[in-house]
C-alpha positions, 0 to 999 in steps of 0.5 A: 343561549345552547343547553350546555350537555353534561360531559362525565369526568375521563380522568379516573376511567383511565385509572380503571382502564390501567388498573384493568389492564394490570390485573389481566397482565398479572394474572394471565399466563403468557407461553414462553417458548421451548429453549435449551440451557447449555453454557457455551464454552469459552472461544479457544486462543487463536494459537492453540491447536486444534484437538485431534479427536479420532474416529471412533471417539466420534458419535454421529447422530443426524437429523434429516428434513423429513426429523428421521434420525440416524445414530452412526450411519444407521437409521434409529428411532429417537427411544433409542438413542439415549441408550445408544449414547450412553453405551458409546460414551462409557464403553464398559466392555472396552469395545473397539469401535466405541469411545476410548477411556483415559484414566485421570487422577480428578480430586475427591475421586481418584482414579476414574476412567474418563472417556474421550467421547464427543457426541457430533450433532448434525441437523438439516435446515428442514428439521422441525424445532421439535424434533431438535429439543427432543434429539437435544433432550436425549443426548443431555440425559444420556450426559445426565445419567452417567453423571447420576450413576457415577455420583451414586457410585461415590457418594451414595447420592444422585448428582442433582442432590449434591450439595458440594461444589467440588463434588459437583465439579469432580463428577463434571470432570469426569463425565463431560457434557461434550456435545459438538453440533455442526452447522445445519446442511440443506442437503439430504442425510441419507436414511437407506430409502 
């Protein structure tokens, strides 16, 4: 009669493989990637009419395929651009070719100068991601800001520290976070080369 040969037990190696298995999942990092965190606004009724936004209310940031930046037909470097945006959208010195303001009546502020500003974001098919979140990053602080001076202005403390819902959503009002991105173009945004 054949020697039978000794066979090992396989049902606890695959505890220890699962158990192995889990601990490297629990303590490993795993990248997540870059996002930004916008709420969408809600889609307009199809009966209602289109809002009538003039020109000069109009800041125009593009971003070309080769990530040069353009801020209203002049080619700027992305250190700038918060600054630029910001001095566009509160127009202290009411200068004609910047945003207008309206005064509206917005509770637990009163009276406060409201600008009518949209920031209109164009990017090529080629620009790279990064670039993206970096032009993204700016313009978002830029809103940022604002709000945090304002905030500081009314209420003696910076906007991310307020705990009140109703300031909270006075300071929204307003400065509005009014970021418009157009679809992505395949054509070259002249940069004056």
């Amino acid at each position: 009669m054949a020697k039978k040969s000794p066979t090992i037990n396989g049902g606890s190696m695959s505890d220890i493989s699962f158990l192995l298995l889990t601990f490297f999942l629990l303590t490993s990092s795993i990248n997540t990637d870059l996002g930004i965190a916008r709420k969408l606004p809600p889609p307009l009724p199809p009966d209602a009419p289109k809002p009538e936004i003039h020109d000069r209310n109009v800041f125009k940031v593009a971003v070309n395929f080769r990530d040069e930046l353009q801020v209203q037909g002049a080619r700027v470097d992305i250190a700038d651009l918060r600054d630029m945006a910001k001095e566009f959208l509160a127009n202290p010195a009411n200068d004609p070719k910047k945003s207008e303001k309206k005064i509206e009546d917005i509770e637990g502020l009163g009276s406060v100068p409201v600008s009518k500003g949209v920031v209109s974001l164009r990017n090529d098919r080629g620009t790279s991601y990064e670039m993206y979140v970096k032009v993204q990053n700016e313009l978002t602080a830029a809103f940022h800001e604002l709000r945090n001076e304002l905030s500081q202005e009314r209420f003696g403390i910076k906007f991310d520290d307020l705990k009140k819902d109703a300031q909270i959503e006075a300071i929204q009002k307003a400065i509005p976070l009014t970021i418009s991105e157009a679809e992505p173009t395949s054509a070259a945004i002249n940069t004056g080369k």
